[in-house]
Backbone as JSON, one array per atom type, in Angstrom:
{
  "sequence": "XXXXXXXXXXXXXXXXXXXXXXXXXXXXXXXXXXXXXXXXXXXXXXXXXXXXXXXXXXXXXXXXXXXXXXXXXXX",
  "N": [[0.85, -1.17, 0.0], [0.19, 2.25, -0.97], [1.07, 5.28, 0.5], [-0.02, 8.61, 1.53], [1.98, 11.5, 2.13], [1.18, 14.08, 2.15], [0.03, 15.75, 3.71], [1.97, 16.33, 6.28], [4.23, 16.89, 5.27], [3.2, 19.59, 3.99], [2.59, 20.22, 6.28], [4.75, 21.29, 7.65], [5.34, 23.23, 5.92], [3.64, 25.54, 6.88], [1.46, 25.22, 5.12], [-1.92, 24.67, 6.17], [-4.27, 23.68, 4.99], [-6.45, 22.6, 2.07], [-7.49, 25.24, 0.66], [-4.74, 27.21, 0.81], [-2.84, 24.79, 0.23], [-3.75, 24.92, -2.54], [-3.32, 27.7, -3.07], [-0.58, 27.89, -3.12], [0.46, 26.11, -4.65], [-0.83, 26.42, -7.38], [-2.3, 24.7, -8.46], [-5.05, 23.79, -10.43], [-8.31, 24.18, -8.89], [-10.13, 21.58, -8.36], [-7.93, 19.62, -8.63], [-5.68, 20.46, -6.49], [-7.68, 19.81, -4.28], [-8.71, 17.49, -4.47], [-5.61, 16.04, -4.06], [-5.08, 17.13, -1.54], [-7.16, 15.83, -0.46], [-6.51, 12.71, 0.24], [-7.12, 11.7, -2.55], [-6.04, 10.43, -4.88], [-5.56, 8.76, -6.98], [-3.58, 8.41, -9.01], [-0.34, 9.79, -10.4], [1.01, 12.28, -12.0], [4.29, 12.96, -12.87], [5.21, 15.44, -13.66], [3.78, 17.26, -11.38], [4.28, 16.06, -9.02], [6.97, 16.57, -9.22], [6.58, 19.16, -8.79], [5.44, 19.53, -6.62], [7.61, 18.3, -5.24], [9.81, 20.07, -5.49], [8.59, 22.63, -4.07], [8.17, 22.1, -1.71], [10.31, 21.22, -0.53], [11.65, 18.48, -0.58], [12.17, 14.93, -1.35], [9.92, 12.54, -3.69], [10.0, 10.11, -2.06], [9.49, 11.19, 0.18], [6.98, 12.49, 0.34], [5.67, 9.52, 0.12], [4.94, 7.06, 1.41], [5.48, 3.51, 1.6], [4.2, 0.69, 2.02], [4.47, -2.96, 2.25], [2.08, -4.61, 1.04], [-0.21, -7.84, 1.5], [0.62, -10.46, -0.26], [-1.18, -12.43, -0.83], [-3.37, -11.05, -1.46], [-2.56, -10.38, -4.18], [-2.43, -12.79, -5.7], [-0.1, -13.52, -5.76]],
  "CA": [[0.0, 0.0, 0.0], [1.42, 3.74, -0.6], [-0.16, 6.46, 1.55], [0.63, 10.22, 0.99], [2.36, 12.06, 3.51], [1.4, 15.36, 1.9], [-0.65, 16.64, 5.15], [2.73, 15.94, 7.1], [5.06, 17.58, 4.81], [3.41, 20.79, 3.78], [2.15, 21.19, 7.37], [5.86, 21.99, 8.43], [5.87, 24.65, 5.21], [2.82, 26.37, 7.18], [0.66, 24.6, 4.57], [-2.48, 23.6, 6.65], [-5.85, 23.24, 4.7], [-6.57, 22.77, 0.54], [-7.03, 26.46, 0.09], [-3.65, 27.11, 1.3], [-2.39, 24.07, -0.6], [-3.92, 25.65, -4.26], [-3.12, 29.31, -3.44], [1.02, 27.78, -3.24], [1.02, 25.33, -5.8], [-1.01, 26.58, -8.04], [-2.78, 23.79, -9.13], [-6.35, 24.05, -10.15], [-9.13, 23.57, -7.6], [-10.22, 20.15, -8.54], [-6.64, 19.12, -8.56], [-5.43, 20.31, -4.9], [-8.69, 19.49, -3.01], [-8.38, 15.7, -4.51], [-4.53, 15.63, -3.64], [-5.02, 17.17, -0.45], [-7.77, 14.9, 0.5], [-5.81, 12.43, -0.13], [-8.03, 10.75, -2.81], [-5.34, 10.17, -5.66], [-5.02, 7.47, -7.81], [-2.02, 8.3, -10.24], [0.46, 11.64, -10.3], [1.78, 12.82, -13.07], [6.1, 13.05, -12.75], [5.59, 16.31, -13.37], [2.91, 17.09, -10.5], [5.57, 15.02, -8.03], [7.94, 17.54, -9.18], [6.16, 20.56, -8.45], [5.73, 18.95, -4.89], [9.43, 18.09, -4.57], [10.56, 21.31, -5.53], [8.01, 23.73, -3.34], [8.42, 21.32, -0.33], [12.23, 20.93, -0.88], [11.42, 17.06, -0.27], [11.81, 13.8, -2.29], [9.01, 11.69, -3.73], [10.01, 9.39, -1.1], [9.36, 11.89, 1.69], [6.0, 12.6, -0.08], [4.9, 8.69, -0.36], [5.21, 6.05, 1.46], [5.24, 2.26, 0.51], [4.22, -0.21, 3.03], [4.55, -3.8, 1.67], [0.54, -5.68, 0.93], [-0.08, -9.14, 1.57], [1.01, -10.96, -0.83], [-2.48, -13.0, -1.18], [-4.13, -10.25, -2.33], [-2.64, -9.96, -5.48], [-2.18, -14.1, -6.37], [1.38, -13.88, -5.49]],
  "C": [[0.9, 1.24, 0.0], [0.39, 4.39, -0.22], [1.0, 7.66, 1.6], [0.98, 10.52, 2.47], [2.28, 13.84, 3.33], [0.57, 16.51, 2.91], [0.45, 17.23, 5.72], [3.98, 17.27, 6.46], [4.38, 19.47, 4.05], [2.61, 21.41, 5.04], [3.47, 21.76, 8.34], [5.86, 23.14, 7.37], [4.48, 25.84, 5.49], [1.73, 26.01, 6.29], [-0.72, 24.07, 5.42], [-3.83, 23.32, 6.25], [-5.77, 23.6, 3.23], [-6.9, 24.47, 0.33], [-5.86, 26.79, -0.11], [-2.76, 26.44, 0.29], [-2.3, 24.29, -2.01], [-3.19, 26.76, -4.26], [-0.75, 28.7, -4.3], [1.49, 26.6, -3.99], [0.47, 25.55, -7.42], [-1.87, 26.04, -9.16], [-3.99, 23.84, -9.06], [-7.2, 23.38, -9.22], [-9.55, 22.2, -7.15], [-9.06, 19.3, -7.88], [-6.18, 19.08, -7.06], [-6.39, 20.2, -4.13], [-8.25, 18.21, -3.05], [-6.76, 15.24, -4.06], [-4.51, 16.05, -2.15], [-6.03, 16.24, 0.39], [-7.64, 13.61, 0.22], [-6.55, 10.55, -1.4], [-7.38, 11.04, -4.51], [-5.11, 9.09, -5.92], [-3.73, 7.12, -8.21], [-1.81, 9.92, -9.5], [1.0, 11.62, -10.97], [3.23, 13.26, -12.55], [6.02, 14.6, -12.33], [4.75, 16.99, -11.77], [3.75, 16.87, -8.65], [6.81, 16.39, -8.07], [7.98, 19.07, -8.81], [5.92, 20.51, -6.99], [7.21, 18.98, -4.13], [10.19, 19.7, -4.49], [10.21, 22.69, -4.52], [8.67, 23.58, -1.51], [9.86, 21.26, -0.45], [12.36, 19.16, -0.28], [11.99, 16.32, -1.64], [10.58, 13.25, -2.58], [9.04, 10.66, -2.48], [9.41, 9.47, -0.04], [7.86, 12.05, 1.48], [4.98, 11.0, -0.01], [5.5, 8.19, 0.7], [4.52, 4.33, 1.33], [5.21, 0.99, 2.07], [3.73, -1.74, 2.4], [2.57, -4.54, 2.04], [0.33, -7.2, 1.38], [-0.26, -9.59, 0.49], [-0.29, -11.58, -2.15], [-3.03, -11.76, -2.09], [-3.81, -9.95, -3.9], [-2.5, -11.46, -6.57], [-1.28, -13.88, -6.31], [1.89, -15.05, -5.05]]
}
């Protein structure tokens, strides 16, 4: 499973509620409500990069990856 940590990381850059989040990324309304509530499917590279670069983070610091059970996928 990956689970966003983008609450975490733009609530140290004073970041703390999707207004907030649009006014400083810029990204239309649609766009930063659904990434801030953290109801993302996919992310575009570039998207990731406009994150990494505001936040001065990695994707890494932005995601994390916690291993599934196995079963679930016929493994």
């Amino acid at each position: 499973m990956i689970r966003s940590r983008l609450h975490e990381i733009a609530n140290k850059h004073g970041v703390c509620n999707a207004y907030q989040f649009q006014k400083v990324t810029g990204f239309p309304n649609s766009m930063a409500y659904a990434l801030w509530q953290n109801e993302w499917k996919l992310v575009h590279l570039k998207t990731l990069d406009t994150l990494c670069n505001l936040f001065k983070c990695t994707p890494n610091d932005l995601l994390e990856f916690t291993p599934s059970n196995e079963d679930e996928y016929g493994i």
